[in-house]
C-alpha positions in Angstrom: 90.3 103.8 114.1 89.8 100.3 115.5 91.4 99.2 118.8 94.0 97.5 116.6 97.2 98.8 117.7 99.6 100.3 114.7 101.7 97.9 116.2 99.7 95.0 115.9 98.6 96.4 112.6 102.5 96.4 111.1 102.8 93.2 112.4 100.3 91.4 110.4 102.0 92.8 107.5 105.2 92.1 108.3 104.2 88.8 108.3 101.9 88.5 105.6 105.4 89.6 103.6 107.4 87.4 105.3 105.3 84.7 104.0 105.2 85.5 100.7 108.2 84.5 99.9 108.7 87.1 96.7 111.8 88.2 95.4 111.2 91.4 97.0 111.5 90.2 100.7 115.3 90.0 100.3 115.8 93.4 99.1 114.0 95.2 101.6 116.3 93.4 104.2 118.6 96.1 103.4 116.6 99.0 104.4 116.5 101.1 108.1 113.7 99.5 110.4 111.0 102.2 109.7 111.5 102.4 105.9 111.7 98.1 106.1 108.2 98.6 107.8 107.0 100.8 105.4 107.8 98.6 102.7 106.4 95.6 104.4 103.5 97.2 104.5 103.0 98.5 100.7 103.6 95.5 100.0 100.7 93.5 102.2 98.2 96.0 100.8 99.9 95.4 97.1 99.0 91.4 97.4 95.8 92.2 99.7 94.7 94.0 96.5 96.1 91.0 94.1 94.5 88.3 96.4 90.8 89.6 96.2 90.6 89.3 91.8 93.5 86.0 92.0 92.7 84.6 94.9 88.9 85.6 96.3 87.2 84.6 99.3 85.3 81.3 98.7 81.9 83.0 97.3 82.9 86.3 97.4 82.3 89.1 94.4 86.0 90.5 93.4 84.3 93.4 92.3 82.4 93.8 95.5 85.9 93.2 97.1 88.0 95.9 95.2 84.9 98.5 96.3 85.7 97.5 100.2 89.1 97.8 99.4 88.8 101.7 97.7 86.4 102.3 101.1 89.2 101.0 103.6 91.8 103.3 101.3 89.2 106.3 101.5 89.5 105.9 105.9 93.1 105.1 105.8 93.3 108.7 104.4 91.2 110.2 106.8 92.5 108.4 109.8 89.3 105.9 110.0 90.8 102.6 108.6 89.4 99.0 110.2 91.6 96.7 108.3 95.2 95.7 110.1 96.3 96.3 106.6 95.0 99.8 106.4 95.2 100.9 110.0 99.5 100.6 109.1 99.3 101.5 105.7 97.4 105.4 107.4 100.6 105.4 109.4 102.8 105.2 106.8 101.3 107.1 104.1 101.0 110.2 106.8 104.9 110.0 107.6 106.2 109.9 104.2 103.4 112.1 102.2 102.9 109.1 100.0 100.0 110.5 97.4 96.3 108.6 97.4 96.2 109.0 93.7 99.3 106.5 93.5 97.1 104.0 95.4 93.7 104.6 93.6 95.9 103.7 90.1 97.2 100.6 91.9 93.8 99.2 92.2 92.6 100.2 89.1 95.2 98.4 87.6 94.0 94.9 89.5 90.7 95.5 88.7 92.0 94.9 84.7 92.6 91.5 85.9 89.0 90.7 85.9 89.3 90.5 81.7 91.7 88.1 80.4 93.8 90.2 78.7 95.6 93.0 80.6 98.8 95.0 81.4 98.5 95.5 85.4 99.9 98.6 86.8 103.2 98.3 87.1 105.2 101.5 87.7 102.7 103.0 90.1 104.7 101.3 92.7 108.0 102.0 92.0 106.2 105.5 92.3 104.9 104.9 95.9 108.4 103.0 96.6 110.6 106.7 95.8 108.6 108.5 99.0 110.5 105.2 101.0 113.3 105.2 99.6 113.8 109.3 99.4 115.5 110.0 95.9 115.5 113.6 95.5 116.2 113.8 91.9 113.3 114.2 89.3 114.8 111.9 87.3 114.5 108.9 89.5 110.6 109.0 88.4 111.4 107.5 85.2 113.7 105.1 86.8 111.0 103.5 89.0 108.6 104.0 85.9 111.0 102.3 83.8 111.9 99.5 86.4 108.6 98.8 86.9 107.7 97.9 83.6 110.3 95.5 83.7 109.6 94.4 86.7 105.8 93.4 85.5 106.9 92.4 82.0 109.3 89.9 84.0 106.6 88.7 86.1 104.2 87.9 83.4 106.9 86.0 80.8 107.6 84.1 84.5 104.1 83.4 84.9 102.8 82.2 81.8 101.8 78.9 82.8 100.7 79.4 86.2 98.3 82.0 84.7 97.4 80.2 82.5 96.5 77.3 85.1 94.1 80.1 86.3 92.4 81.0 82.8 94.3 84.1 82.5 96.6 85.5 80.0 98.4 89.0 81.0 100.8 88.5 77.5 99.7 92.1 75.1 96.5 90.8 72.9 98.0 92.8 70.1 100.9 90.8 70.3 99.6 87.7 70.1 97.8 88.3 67.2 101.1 89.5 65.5 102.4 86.4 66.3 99.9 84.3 65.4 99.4 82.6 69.1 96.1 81.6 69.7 94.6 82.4 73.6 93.3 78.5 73.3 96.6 77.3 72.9 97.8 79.3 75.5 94.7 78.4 78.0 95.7 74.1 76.9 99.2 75.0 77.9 100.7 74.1 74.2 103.5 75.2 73.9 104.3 76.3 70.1 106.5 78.2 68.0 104.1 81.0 67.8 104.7 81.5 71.7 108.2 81.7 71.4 107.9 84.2 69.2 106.0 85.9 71.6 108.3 85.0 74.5 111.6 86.8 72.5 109.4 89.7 71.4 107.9 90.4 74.9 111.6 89.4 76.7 113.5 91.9 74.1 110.5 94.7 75.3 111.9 93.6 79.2 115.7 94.5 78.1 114.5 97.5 76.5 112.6 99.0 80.4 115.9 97.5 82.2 118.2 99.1 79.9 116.2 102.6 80.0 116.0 101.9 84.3 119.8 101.5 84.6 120.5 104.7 82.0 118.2 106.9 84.2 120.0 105.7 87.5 123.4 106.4 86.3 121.9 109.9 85.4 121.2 110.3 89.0 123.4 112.4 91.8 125.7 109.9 94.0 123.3 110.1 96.9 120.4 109.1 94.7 122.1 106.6 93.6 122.6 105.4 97.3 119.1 105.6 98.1 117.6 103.4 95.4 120.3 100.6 96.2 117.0 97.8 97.4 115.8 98.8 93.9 118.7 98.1 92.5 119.0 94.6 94.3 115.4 94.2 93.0 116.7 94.8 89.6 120.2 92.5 89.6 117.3 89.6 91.1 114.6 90.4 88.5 117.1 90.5 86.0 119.1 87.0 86.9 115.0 86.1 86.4 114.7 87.3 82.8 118.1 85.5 81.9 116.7 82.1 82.9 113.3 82.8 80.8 115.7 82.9 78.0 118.0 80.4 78.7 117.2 77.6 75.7 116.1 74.6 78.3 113.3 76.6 79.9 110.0 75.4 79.5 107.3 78.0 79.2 104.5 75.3 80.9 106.8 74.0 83.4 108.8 75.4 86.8 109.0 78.5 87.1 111.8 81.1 86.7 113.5 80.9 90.2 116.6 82.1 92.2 117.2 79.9 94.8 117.0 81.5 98.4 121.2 81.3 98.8 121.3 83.0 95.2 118.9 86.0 95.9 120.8 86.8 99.3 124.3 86.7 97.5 123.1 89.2 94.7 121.3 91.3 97.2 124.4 91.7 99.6 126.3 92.0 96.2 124.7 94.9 94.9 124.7 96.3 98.9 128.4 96.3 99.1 129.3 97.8 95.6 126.5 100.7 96.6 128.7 101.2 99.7 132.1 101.4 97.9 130.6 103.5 94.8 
């Protein structure tokens, strides 16, 4: 290992996450210190990952990228990582037993991003999340499975245009062709009738994962329950999300999907305080 402190190492992520602004930053507010800094960083490696196919370094080969990456993952797991990323990621993954193969999927899944149409990974990290949170129940693998999908079927409806802006499309290819919705169209940011087909088809597929996440969490023991509350204040945010997608005024090209700041704390501390009186 580097002379990079752990310390110094968790603190890059921390505020790497901090900085991201995602919906996700409010939720893990809720969480003890060391489990907050675990999530922190699973999440800095998460967007590390994303950045280097979405956002690569000026010149840089994403595929040449995604190989460093899978080396730096490699030493993280043998106690030799470089990156700050990496050097916390080893500390974490060693505490919690948090399986390489759940990693390994994860950037897989980015590397589909380097084709235009896709599904990323989704539930892989609800997967790596569980070992944070500590569910006990079997059961509570198909929740995070299920949530996940939701979760990344939420992200791309949201996204649509932003992708878009990018030359990607993350919206099922097999879908689009049932529908009629041409990827030119989608690529000239035209909106059409044909896309909102797509839109209800893909939203009622999002209602479909939440419903099957919140059928497998009432399934679970009262102290599993308790455990996955900053899931569940992922969900009730995610969720508000999805509602807006559908509401009739929203353009698929334009803003996107957002819950104010105010908003997003008053659901998370919502969903806190009915986990503590359950």
């Amino acid at each position: 290992m580097t002379s990079l402190s752990v310390t110094t190492a968790q603190a890059y992520c921390t505020a790497l996450t901090k900085k991201s602004g995602s919906n996700f930053y409010y939720s893990f507010l809720f969480l003890p210190r060391k489990r907050r800094a675990a999530m922190y960083t699973i999440y800095a490696f998460c967007k590390e990952i994303d950045n280097a196919v979405d956002e690569p370094p000026a010149g840089s080969n994403p595929q040449e990228e995604l190989r460093r990456w899978r080396t730096e993952l490699e030493a993280a797991y043998r106690g030799t990582p470089t990156f700050p990323v990496t050097i916390s990621l080893a500390n974490h993954v060693r505490q919690l037993s948090i399986p390489q193969a759940y990693f390994d999927e994860l950037i897989k899944g980015v590397e589909m991003d380097l084709s235009i149409y896709c599904y990323r990974v989704a539930s892989v990290v609800g997967l790596i999340c569980l070992h944070i949170f500590g569910p006990t129940s079997a059961r509570a693998q198909d929740y995070a499975v299920d949530l996940g999908m939701a979760f990344q079927l939420t992200n791309i409806l949201r996204d649509i245009g932003t992708d878009a802006a990018q030359g990607r499309i993350y919206l099922p290819q097999e879908d689009l062709k049932k529908f009629g919705c041409t990827d030119q169209a989608i690529l000239q940011r035209e909106e059409s009738a044909e896309l909102r087909k797509v839109l209800h088809s893909e939203t009622a597929r999002a209602h479909e994962y939440y419903a099957k996440a919140q059928a497998a969490f009432e399934a679970l023991p009262a102290h599993d329950r308790r455990a996955l509350t900053v899931s569940e204040i992922m969900r009730a945010i995610y969720f508000r999300i999805l509602k807006k997608i559908e509401e009739p005024g929203h353009q698929i090209f334009g803003p996107r999907a957002r819950l104010s700041t105010s908003h997003r704390l008053a659901v998370a501390a919502g969903v806190w305080l009915r986990s503590r009186i359950s």
